[in-house]
C-alpha positions in Angstrom: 73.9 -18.4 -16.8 72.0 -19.8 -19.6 72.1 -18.8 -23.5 69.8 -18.1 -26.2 71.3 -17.6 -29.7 68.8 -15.3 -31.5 69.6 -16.3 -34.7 68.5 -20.2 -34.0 65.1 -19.1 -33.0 64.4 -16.0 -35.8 66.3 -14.5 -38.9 65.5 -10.8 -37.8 64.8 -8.1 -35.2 62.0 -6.7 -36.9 58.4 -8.0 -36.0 56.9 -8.5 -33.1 56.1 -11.9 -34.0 60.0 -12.2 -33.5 60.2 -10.8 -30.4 57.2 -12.6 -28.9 59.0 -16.1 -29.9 61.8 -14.8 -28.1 59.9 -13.6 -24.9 58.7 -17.2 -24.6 62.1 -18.3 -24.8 63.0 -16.1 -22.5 60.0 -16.9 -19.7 61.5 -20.3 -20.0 64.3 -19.3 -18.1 63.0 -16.4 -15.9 60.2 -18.8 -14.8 63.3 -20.7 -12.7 64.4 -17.6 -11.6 67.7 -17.9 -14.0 69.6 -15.4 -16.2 69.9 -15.0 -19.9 72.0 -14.4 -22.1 71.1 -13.2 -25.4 73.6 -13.8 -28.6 72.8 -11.4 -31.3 75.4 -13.1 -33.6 74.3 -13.4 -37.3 71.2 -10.9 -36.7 71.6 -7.5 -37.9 67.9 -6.0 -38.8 66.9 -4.8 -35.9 62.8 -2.4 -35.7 61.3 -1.4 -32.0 58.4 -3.7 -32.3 60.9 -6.5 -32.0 62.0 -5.0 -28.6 59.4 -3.7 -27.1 57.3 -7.3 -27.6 60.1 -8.8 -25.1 62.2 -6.4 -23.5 59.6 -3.4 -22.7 57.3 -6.6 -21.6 59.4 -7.7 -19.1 60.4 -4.1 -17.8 56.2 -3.7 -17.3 56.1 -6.8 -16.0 58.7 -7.5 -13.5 60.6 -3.8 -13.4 63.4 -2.3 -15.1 66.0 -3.2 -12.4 65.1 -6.8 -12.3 65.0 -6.8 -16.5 68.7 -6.0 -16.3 69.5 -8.1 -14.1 68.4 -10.7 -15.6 68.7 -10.3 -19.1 71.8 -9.9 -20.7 72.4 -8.6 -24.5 75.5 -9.7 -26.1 77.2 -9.5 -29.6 74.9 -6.6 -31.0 75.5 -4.2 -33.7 75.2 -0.5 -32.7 71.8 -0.1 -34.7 70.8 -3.0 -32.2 71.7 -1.0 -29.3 70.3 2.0 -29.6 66.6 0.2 -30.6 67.2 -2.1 -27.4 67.5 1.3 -25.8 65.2 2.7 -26.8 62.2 0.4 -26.4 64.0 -0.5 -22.8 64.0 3.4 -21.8 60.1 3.6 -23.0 59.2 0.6 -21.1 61.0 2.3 -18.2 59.1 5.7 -18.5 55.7 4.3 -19.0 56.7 1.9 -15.9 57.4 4.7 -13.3 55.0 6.9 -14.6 52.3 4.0 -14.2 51.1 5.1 -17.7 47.6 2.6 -18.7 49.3 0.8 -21.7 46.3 -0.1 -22.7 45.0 3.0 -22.6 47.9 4.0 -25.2 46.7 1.2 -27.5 43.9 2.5 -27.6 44.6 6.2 -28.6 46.6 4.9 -31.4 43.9 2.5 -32.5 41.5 5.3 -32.6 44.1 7.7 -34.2 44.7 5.5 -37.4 41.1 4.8 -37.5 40.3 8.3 -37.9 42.1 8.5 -41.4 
């Protein structure tokens, strides 16, 4: 099983800037059809865009069984947790209810455009 060490590759959990360097990092291994490991030693800021830029990609993309399977979390802080969690259990509604993401994107864009 391979490893990724958060902390070498971003300083935070917050932005999905973050967690789009880490999905790369991630297809890396799940291209060879490996596991991962992820270390969240030394990170403790955690945000839901952060997750749901890797984790709820991967649950839309591959499914939420295979996502689990395949990615491991490891040394996280409870705060951590429950916003992996919580991004991962959003990916996994939207994924069996077949919701259009990109239809959501768009009700939000046009929501915050109206003010």
């Amino acid at each position: 099983m391979n490893k990724i060490k958060v902390c070498d590759l971003v300083d935070n959990g917050l932005s999905e800037k973050n967690g789009i360097i880490l999905r790369n990092k991630i297809l890396e291994y799940l291209e060879k059809d490996d596991k991962v490991t992820l270390d969240f030693s030394n990170i403790t800021l955690f945000a839901t865009p952060f997750f749901n830029s890797f984790i709820g990609y991967f649950v839309l993309k591959i499914n939420p069984e295979k996502t689990k399977e395949k990615i491991i979390i490891t040394n996280i802080s409870e705060l951590g947790k429950d916003t992996y969690n919580h991004s991962y259990e959003n990916a996994v509604y939207i994924y069996n209810k077949k919701i259009n993401i990109n239809q959501i994107g768009k009700i939000t864009s046009e929501t915050i455009n109206e003010d």
